[in-house]
C-alpha positions in Angstrom: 85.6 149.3 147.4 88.4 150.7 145.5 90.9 148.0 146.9 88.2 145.2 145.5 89.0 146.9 142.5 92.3 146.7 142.2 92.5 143.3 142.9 89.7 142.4 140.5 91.7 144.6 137.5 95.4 143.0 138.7 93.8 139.2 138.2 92.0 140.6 134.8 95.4 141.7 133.5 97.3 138.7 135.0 94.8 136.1 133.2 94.9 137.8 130.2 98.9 137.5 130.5 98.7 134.0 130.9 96.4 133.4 128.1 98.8 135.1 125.8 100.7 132.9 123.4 104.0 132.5 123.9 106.0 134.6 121.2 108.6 132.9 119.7 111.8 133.6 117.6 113.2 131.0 115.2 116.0 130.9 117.4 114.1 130.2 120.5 111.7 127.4 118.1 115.0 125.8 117.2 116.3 125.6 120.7 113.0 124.0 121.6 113.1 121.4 119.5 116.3 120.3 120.4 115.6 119.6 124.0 111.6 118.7 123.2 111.1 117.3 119.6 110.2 113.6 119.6 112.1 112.3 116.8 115.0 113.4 118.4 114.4 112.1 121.8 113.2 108.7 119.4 117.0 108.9 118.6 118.6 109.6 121.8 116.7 106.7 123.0 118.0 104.1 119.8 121.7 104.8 121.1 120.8 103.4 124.8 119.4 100.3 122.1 122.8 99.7 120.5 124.7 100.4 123.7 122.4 97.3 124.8 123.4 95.7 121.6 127.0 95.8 121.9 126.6 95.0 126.1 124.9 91.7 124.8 127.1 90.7 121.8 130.3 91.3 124.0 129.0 88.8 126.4 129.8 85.8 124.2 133.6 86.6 124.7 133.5 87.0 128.4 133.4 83.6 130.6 130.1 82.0 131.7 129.4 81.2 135.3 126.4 79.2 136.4 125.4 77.5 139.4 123.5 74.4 140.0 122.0 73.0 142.7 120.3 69.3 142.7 118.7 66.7 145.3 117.2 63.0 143.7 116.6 59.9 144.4 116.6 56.7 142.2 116.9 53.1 142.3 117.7 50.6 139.2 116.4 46.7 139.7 118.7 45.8 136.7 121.8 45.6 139.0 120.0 42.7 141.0 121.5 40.5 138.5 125.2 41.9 139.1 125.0 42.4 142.9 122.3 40.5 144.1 120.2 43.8 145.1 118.9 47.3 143.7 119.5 49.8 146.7 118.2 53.3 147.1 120.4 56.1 146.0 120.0 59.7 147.1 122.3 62.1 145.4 122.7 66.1 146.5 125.0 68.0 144.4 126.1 71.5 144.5 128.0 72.5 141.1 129.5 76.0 139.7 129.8 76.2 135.9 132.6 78.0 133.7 132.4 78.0 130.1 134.9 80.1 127.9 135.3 80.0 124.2 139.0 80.1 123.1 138.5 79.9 119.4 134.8 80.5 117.0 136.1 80.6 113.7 135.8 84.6 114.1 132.3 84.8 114.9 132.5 86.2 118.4 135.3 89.0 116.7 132.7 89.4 114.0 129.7 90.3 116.4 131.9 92.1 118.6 132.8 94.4 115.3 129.4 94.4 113.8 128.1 95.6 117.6 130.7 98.3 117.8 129.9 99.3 114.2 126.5 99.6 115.3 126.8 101.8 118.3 128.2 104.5 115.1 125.0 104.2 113.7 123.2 106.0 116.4 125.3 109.2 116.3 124.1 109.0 112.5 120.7 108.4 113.6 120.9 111.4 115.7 122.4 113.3 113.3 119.7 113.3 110.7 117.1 113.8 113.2 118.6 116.9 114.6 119.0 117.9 110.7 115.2 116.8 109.8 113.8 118.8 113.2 115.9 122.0 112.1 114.7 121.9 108.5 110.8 121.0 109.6 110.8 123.4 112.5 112.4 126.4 110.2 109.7 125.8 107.2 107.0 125.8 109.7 107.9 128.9 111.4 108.4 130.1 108.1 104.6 129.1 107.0 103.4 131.0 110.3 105.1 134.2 109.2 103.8 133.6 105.7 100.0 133.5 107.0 100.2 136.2 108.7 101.4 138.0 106.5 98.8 137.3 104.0 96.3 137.9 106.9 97.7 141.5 106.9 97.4 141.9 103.4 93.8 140.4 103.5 92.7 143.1 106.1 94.3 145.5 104.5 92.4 144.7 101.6 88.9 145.0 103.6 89.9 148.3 104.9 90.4 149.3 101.4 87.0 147.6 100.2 85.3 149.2 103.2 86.4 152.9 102.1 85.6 152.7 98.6 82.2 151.5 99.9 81.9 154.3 102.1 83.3 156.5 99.2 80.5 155.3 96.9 77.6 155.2 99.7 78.7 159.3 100.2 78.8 159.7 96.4 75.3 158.3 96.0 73.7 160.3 98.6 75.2 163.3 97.0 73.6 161.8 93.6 77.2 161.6 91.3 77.0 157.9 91.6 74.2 155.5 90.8 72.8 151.9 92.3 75.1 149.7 90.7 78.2 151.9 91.9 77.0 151.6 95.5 76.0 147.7 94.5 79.4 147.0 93.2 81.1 148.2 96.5 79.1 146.5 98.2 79.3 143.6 96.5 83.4 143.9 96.4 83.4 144.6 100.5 81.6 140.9 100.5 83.9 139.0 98.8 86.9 140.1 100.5 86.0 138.4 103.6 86.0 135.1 102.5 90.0 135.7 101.8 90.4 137.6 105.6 89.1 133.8 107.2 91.0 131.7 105.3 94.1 133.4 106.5 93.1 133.1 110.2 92.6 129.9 109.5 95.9 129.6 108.5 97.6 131.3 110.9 96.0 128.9 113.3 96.8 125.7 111.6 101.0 126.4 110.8 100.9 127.3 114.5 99.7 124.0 115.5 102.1 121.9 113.5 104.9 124.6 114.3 103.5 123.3 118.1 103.8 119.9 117.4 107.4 120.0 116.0 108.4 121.5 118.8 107.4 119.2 121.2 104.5 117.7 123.4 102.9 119.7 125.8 103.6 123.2 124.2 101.7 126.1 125.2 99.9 128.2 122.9 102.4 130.2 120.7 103.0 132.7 117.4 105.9 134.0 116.2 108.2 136.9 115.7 110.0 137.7 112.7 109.2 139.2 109.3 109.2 137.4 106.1 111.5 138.6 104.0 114.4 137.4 102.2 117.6 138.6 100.9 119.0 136.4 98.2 122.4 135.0 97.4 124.9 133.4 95.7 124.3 129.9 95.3 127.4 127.4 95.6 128.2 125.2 92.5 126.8 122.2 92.0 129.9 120.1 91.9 131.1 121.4 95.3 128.0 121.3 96.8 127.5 117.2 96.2 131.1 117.1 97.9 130.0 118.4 100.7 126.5 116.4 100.6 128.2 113.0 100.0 130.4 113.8 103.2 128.3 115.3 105.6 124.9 113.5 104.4 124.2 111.3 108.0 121.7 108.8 105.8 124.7 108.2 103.5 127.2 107.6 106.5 124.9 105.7 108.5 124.5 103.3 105.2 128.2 102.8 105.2 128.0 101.7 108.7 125.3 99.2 107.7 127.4 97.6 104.8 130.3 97.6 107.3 128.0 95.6 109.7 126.7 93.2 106.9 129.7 92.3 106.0 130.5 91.0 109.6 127.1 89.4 109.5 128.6 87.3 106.4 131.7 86.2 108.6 129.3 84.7 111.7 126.9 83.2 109.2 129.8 81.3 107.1 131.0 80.2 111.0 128.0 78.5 111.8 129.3 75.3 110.6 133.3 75.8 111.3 134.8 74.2 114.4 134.8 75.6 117.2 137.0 74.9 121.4 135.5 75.8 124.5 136.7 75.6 127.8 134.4 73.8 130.4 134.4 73.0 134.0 132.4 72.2 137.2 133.6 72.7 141.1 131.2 71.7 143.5 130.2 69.7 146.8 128.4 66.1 145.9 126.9 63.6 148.4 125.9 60.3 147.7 124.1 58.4 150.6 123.1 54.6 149.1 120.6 52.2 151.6 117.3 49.8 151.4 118.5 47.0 151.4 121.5 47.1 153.8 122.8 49.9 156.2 122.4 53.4 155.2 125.9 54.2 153.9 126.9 57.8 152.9 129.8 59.5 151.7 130.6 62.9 150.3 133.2 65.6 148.9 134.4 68.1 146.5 134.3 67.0 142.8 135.7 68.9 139.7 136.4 68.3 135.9 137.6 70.5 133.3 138.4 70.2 129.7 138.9 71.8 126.4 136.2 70.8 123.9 136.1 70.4 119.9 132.7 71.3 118.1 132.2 70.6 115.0 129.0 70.2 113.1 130.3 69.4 109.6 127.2 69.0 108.4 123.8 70.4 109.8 121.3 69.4 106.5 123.3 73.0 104.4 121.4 75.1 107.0 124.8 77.5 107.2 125.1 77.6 104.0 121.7 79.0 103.9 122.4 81.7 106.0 125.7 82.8 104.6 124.1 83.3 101.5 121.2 85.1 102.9 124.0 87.2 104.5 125.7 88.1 101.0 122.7 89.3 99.4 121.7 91.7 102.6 125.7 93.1 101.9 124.4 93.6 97.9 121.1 94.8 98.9 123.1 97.3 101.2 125.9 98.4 98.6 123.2 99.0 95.9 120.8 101.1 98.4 124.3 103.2 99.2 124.8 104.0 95.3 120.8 104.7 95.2 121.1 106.8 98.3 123.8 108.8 96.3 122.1 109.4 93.2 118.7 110.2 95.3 121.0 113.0 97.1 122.7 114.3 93.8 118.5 115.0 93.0 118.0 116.3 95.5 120.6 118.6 95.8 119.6 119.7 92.2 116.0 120.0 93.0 117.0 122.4 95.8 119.2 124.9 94.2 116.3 124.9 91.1 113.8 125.5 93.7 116.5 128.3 94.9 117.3 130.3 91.7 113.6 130.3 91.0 112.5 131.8 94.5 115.2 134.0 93.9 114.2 135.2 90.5 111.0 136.0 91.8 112.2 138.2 94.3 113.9 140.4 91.9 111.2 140.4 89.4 108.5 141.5 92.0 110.6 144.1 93.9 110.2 146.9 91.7 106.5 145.3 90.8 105.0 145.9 94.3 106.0 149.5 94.6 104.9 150.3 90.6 101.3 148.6 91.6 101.1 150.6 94.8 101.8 153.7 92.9 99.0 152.7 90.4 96.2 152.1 93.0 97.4 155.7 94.5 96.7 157.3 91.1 93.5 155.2 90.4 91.9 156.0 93.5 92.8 159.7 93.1 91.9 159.7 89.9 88.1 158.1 91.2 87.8 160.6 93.8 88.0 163.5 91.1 85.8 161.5 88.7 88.3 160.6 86.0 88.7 156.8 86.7 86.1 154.4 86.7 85.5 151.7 89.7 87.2 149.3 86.9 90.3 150.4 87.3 90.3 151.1 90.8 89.3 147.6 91.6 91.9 146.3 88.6 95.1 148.3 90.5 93.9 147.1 93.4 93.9 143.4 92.6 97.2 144.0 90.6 98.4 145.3 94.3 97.4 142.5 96.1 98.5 140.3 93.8 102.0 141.7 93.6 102.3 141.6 97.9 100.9 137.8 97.7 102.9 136.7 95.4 106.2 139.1 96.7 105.3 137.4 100.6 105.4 133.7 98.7 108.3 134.4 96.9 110.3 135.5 100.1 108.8 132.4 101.9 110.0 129.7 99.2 113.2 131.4 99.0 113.8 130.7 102.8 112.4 127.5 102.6 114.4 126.7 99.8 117.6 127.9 101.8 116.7 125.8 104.7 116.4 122.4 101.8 119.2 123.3 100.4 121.4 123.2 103.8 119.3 119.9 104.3 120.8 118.4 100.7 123.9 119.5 101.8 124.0 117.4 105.1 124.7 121.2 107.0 121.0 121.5 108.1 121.4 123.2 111.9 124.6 121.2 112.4 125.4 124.6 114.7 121.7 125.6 116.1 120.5 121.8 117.7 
């Protein structure tokens, strides 16, 4: 009986192991996400696409091999008139193919360039991904620690509610309070538990998108960590964009892109340029001729080669179509890399505002939190000897909680904040991923 026992208590404890979430530092989240997070593996996977790009663009400067086989028949009565009878022809061939351009007006360079130009563009693409899944994943854990934060300050809040209550219910049997004191305790013990489920629920809904930025298939997880923030001096403005126009991977990627587009206007303004290609066929034909007259049939090896000018001087302006098509993607590509500038130069600004305020904060509610909880210390005293009123209890109380709220917010934005201001600056986990 006692070893059933033991056995029954060990799988107890070793389910409610497994059930446990997995606790997680922000270290450990960000590690995660590098190896799991989809948008990264999204870009991983675009590289194997441009290595595939570049395979298939470089193709059009290596030679062309083909073989062909054939076997027909045919007969033409026209040639009665010349030879006095159509005979039967049966022809087999066997033929390999080479074809190898020798000069494109630059438009196999061109692709080869644009192609090797392109295969840049997903280190970029990598880049910012890594940078967006740092910044994302950082925030979230951030919200998590946030919520349960407030969650503690909501229950602490109850437990508060629930002794004044219990204060007022004594008070009342000992007749020194009246109905509406035991009422209004009452009353304040209800609404404070509205506040206690929101913040579950919010605890359970940042750890769900903190799950999803981390990957699919996650377990069940929380956090560990505190939310607090110690703020700092933040870098000028003018060096700040330096960095951001340098390290920014959108802003180098779009570089790559003009570089690209400009290649894209040397193979459009080709189209219609002349062109030489080498071409030639080595093979085994056989030619067997009968009906009417003896079957006859001969074969051997046949060959040709030759250089060959193209030139389509004129294909009804459809080049000139596309080489102007091609100049106004390179415009469209310069101006989005001067809008792409001034849209980081906001949003570098935005993030240091959004810094300095968070910051601000902080300091102004340091000293705040500890005057309130001195406050609620004295009101609550003072209540107990009969010298305060439930008024100012509950006012030092809200003051309180109101102070930790906004103190736990503060710290939160100014992390978050941080983390958006790394991600103007094109530094966003360029270490951690």
């Amino acid at each position: 009986m006692l070893r059933i026992a033991i056995v029954l208590i060990t799988l107890l404890v070793a389910g409610q192991a497994l059930a446990a979430p997995q606790l997680l530092t922000l270290e450990d989240c960000l590690k995660i996400a590098g190896d799991k997070n989809l948008d990264i593996q999204k870009a991983r996977e675009y590289a194997n696409y441009v290595q595939g790009r570049y395979v298939e663009e470089r193709a059009a400067a290596l030679p062309q091999l083909g073989l062909q086989a054939g076997f027909g028949y045919s007969k033409d009565d026209s040639t009665k008139a010349l030879y006095g009878a159509s005979q039967m022809q049966a022809n087999r061939t066997v033929d390999l193919s080479l074809s190898q351009p020798l000069y494109t007006w630059g438009k196999i360079g061109a692709a080869l360039r644009a192609a090797e130009v392109g295969l840049k563009t997903a280190d970029q693409q990598l880049r910012l991904f890594r940078q967006a899944a740092f910044r994302d994943v950082s925030i979230a854990f951030y919200d998590v620690l946030l919520a349960k934060e407030l969650h503690r300050l909501a229950q602490e809040n109850l437990a508060q509610k629930e002794r004044h209550h219990t204060e007022a219910k004594r008070k009342f049997e000992a007749g020194v309070a009246t109905d509406y004191d035991l009422l209004a305790a009452e009353v304040e013990l209800q609404n404070a538990r509205p506040e206690l489920i929101r913040t579950e629920n919010s605890i359970r809904t940042s750890r769900e998108r903190l799950r999803f930025l981390l990957g699919a298939d996650q377990p069940e997880l929380d956090v560990a960590g505190r939310i607090e923030a110690k703020p700092e001096q933040i870098p000028g403005f003018d060096e700040s964009l330096k960095i951001a126009l340098d390290k920014r991977p959108e802003l180098a990627d779009q570089k790559l892109r003009i570089g690209i587009n400009q290649e894209l206007v040397t193979i459009a303004n080709a189209d219609d340029k002349p062109r030489l290609d080498l071409k030639g066929t080595a093979g085994w034909h056989q030619l067997e001729v009968s009906d009417p007259g003896p079957r006859r049939q001969s074969d051997g090896p046949a060959w040709n080669a030759g250089i060959y000018l193209t030139f389509p001087f004129f294909d009804g302006l459809r080049s000139r179509g596309r080489t102007q098509q091609a100049r106004s993607d390179l415009r469209t590509s310069q101006l989005q890399e001067q809008k792409l500038r001034d849209s980081i130069a906001l949003e570098l600004r935005t993030a240091r505002y959004n810094l300095a305020e968070s910051a601000e904060t902080i300091t102004a509610l340091s000293g705040t939190v500890k005057q309130a909880e001195r406050l609620l210390q004295m009101a609550e005293k003072g209540f107990e000897y009969g010298v305060k009123t439930r008024l100012e209890v509950d006012d030092a109380q809200t003051n309180l909680l109101r102070a930790q709220s906004n103190l736990a917010r503060a710290n939160r934005d100014y992390l978050a904040a941080s983390v958006n201001l790394l991600w103007a600056m094109g530094m966003a986990g360029e270490q951690e991923l």
